[in-house]
C-alpha positions as YAML, in Angstrom:
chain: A
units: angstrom
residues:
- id: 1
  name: UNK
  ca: [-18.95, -4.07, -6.89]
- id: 2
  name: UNK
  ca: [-18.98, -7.66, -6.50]
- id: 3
  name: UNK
  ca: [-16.78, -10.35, -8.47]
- id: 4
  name: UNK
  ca: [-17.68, -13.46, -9.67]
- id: 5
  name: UNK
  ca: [-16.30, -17.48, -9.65]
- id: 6
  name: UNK
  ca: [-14.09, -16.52, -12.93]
- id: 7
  name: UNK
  ca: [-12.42, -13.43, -11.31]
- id: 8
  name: UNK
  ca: [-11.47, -15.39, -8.04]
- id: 9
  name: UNK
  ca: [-10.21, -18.52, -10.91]
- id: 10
  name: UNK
  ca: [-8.38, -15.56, -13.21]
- id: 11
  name: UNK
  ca: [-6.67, -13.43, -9.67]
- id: 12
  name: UNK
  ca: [-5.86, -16.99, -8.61]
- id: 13
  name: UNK
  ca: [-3.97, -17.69, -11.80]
- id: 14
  name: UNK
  ca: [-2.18, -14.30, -12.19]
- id: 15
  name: UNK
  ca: [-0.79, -14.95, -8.07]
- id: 16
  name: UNK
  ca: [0.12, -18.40, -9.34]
- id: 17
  name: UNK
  ca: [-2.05, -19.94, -6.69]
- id: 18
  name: UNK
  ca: [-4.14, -23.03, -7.33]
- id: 19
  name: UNK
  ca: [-7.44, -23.24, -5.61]
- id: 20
  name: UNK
  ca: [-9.72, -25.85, -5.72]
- id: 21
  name: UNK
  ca: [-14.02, -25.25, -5.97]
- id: 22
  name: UNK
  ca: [-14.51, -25.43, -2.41]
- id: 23
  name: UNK
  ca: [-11.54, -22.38, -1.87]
- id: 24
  name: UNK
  ca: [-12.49, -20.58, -4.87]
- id: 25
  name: UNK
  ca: [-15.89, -20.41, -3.39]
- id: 26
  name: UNK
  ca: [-14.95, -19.42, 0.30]
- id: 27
  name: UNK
  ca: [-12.36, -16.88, -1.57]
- id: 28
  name: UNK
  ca: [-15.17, -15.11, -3.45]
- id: 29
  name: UNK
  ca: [-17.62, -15.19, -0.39]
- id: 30
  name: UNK
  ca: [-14.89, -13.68, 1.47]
- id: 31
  name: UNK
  ca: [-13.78, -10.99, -0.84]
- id: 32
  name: UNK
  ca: [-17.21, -9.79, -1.68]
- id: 33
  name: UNK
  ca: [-17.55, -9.47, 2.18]
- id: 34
  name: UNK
  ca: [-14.84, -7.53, 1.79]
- id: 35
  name: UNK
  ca: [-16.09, -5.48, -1.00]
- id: 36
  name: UNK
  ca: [-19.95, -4.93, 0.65]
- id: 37
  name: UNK
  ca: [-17.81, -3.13, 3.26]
- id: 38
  name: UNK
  ca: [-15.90, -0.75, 1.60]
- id: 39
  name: UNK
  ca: [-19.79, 0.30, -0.12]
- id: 40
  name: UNK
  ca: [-21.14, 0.53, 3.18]
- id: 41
  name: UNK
  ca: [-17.92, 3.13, 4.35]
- id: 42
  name: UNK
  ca: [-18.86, 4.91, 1.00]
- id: 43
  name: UNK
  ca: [-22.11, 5.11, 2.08]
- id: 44
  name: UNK
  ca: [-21.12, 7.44, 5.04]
- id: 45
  name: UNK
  ca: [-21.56, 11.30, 4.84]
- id: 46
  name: UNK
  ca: [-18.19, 12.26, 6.09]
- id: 47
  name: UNK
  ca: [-18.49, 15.99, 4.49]
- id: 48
  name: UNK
  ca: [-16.96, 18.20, 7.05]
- id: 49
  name: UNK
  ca: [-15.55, 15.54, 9.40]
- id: 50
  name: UNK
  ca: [-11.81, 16.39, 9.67]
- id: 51
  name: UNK
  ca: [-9.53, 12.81, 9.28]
- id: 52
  name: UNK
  ca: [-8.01, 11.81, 12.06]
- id: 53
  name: UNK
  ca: [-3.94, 10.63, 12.65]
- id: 54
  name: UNK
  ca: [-5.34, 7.21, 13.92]
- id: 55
  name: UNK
  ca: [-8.95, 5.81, 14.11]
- id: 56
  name: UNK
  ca: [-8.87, 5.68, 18.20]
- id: 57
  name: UNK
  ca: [-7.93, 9.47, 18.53]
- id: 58
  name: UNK
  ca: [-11.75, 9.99, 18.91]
- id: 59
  name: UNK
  ca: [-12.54, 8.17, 21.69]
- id: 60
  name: UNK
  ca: [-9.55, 7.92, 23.71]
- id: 61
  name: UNK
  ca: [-7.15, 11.32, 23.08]
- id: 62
  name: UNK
  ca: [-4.60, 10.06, 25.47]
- id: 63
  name: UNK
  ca: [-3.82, 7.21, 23.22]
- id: 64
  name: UNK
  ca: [-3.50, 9.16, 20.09]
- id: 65
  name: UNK
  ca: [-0.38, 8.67, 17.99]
- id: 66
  name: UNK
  ca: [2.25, 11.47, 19.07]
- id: 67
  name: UNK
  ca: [3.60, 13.71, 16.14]
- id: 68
  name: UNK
  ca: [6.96, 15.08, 15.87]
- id: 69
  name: UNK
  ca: [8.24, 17.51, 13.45]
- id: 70
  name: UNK
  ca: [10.57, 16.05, 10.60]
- id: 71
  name: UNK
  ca: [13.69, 16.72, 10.92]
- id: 72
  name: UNK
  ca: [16.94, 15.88, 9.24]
- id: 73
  name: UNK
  ca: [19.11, 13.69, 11.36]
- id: 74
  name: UNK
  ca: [21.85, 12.94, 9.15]
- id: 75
  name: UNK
  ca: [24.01, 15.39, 6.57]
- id: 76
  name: UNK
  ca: [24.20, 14.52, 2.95]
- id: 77
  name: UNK
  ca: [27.01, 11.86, 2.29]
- id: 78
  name: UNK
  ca: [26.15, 11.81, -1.40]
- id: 79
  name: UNK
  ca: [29.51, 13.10, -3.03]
- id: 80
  name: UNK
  ca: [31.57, 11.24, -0.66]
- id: 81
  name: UNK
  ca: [29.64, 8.20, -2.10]
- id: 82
  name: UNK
  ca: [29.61, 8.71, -5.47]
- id: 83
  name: UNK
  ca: [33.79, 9.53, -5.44]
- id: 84
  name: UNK
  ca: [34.23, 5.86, -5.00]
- id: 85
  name: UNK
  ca: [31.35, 5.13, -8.04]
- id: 86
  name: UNK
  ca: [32.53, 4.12, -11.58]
- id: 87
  name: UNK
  ca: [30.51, 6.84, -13.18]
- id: 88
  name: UNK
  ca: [27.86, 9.56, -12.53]
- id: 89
  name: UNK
  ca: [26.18, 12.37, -13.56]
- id: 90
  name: UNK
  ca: [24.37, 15.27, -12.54]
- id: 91
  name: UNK
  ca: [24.26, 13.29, -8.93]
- id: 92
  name: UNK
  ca: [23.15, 9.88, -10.51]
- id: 93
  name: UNK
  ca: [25.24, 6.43, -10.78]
- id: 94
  name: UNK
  ca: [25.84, 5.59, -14.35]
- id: 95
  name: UNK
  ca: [25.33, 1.49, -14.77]
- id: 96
  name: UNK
  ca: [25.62, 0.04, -18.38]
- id: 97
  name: UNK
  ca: [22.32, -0.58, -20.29]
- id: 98
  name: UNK
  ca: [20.93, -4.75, -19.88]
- id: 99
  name: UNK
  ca: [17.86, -4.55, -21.27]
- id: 100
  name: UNK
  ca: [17.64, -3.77, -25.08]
...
């Protein structure tokens, strides 16, 4: 996949940015970088290569991120908080329609 001078104009416009020639060019150079990447990693025959819980487990274990077990830390509030609330139901806050 690669984009083109129009696409970098047209993303430009939707972000509200305003690029000159010289950045529109550097920005499509640099995304299509991006985007020659991401078909090289497709590229890769990772069939029966398990993912890993961060990139650096593989080479240095000791560093790998430490996982805990989720837990829940706090009890549920949620009729206390809706007691106070002009109107609910079925555990939801009611609010007035604004948009027709």
């Amino acid at each position: 996949m690669s984009l083109e001078l129009n696409d970098v104009k047209r993303i430009a416009n939707l972000a509200r940015l305003e690029l000159d020639e010289t950045q529109a060019n550097q920005t499509l150079e640099k995304l299509n970088g991006f985007f020659a990447i991401a078909e090289q990693l497709k590229a890769v025959d990772t069939t029966g290569i398990a993912p890993l819980s961060h990139p650096i487990a593989a080479l240095m274990p000791e560093i790998c991120l430490r996982l805990r077990e989720d837990q829940v830390a706090e009890s549920n509030h949620r009729d206390e908080y809706q007691q106070v609330a002009p109107a609910t139901q079925d555990g939801l806050y009611l609010v007035p329609k604004v948009i027709e």
